[in-house]
C-alpha positions as CSV (number, residue, x, y, z in Angstrom):
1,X,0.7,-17.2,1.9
2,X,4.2,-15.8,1.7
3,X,4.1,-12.0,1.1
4,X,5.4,-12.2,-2.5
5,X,2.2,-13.9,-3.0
6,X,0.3,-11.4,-1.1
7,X,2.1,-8.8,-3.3
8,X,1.1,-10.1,-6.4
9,X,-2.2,-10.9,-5.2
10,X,-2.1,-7.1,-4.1
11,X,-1.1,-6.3,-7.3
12,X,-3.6,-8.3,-9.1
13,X,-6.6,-6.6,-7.4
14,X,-5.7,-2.8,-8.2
15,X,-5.3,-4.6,-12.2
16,X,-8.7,-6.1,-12.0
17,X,-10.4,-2.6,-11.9
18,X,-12.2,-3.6,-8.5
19,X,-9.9,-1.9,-6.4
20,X,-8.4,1.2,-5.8
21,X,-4.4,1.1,-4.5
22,X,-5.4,1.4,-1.1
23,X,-7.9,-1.4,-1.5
24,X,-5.8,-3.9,-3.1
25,X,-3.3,-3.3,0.0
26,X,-5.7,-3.9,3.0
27,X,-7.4,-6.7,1.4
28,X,-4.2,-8.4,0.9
29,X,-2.9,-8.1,4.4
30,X,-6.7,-8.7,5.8
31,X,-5.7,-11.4,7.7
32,X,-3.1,-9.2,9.6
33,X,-6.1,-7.5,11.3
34,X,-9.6,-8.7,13.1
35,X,-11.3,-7.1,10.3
36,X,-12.8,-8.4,7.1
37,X,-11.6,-7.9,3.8
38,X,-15.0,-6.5,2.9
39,X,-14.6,-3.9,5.9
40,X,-11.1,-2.7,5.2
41,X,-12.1,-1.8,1.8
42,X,-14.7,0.1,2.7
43,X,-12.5,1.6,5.4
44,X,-10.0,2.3,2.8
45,X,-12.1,3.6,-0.2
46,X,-11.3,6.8,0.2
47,X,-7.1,7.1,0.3
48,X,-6.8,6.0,-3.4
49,X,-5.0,8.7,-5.9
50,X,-3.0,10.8,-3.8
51,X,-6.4,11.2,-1.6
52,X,-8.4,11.9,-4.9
53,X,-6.1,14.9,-6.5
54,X,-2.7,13.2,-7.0
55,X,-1.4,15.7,-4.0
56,X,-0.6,13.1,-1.2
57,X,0.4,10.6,-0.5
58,X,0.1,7.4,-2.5
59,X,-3.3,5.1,-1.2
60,X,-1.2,2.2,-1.3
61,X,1.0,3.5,1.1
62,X,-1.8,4.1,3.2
63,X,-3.1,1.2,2.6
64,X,-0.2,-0.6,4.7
65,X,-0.2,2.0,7.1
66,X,-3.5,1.1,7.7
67,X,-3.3,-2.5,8.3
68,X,0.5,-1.4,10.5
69,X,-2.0,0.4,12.9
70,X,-4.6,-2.5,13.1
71,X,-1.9,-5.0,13.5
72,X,-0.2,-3.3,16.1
73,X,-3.1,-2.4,18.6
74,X,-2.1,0.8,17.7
75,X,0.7,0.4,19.8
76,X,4.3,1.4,18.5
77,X,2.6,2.1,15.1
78,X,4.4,5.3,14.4
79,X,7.7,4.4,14.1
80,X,6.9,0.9,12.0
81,X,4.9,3.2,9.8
82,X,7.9,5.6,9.2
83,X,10.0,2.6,8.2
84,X,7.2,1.5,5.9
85,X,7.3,4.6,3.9
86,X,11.1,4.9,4.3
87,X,11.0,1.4,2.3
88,X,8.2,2.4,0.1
89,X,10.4,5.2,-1.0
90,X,13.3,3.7,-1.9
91,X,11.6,0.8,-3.7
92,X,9.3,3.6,-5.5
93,X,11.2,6.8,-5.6
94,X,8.3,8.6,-4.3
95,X,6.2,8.7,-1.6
96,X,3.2,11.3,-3.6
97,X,1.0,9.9,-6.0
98,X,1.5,13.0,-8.3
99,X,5.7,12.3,-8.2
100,X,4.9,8.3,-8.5
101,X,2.8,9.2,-11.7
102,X,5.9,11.4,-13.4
103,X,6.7,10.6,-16.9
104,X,10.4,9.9,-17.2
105,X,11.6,8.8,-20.9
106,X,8.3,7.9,-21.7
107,X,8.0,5.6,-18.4
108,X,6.3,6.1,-15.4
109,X,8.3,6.4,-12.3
110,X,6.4,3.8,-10.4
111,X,2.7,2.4,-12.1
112,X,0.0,1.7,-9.7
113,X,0.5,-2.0,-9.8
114,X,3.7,-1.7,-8.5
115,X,3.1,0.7,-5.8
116,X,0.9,-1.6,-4.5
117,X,3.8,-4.4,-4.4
118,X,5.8,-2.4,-3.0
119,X,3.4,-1.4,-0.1
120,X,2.7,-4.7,0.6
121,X,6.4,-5.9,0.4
122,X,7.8,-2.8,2.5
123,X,4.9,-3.8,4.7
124,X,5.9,-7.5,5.0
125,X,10.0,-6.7,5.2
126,X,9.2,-3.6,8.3
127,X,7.3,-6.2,9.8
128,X,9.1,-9.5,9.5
129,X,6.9,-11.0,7.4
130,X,9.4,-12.0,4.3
C-alpha cells in the first residue's frame, strides 16, 4: 500500500466515526510496528482533540509520532519526530488542535480529515516511505 493510500485510508477511518485522529493514524501505519492495529488504538485512545481540550497538540500528529518511535526501536526517534511535525506544520498551518480548528472565512484552517492525511503523509515523506 503506497502511503497516499494509507492517507486516505487514514482519512477514511477518523470519517467513519470509529476513530479518533490519533486512531485513524496508528492503524494506518500498523504495519510499520510489531503491534496490532487493535493494540495501537487502544494505545492511542487517549491523544485525540488536542489531548481532550483542544490545548495540545493535534492526536494525529501524535498519532505518527507514535508509530516514528515504534518503528525506530526508539532509536533516533527525536529528531524524525521533529521533522514530522516540521512537515505537519507546513502542510497544516498548525501544529494545536485548538489553532487547526480556527475559523478563517468561514473555513476551517485544517478539518480533522485532513490532519490526519497529513500526519500520515508527513510521516511517510520524513521517513522515506512516498
Amino acid at each position: 500500500m503506497t502511503i497516499n493510500e494509507r492517507a486516505e485510508l487514514a482519512a477514511n477511518m477518523k470519517l467513519s466515526g470509529r476513530y479518533n485522529c490519533a486512531q485513524a493514524v496508528t492503524a494506518a501505519l500498523s504495519d510499520q510496528t510489531d503491534l496490532s492495529s487493535e493494540q495501537l488504538c487502544q494505545v492511542s485512545a487517549g491523544f485525540c482533540a488536542g489531548m481532550g481540550n483542544m490545548e495540545a497538540t493535534c492526536g494525529a500528529l501524535i498519532g505518527a509520532g507514535m508509530v516514528a518511535g515504534l518503528a525506530t526501536e526508539g532509536r533516533g526517534t527525536l529528531p524524525l519526530t521533529r521533522q514530522i511535525q516540521e512537515e505537519f506544520r507546513r502542510t497544516s498551518g498548525a501544529l494545536r488542535c485548538k489553532d487547526l480548528k480556527t475559523m478563517t472565512d468561514g473555513k476551517l484552517l485544517c478539518p480533522c480529515d485532513q490532519c490526519v492525511r497529513n500526519a500520515v503523509l508527513a510521516y511517510g515523506k520524513v521517513l522515506g516511505l512516498e
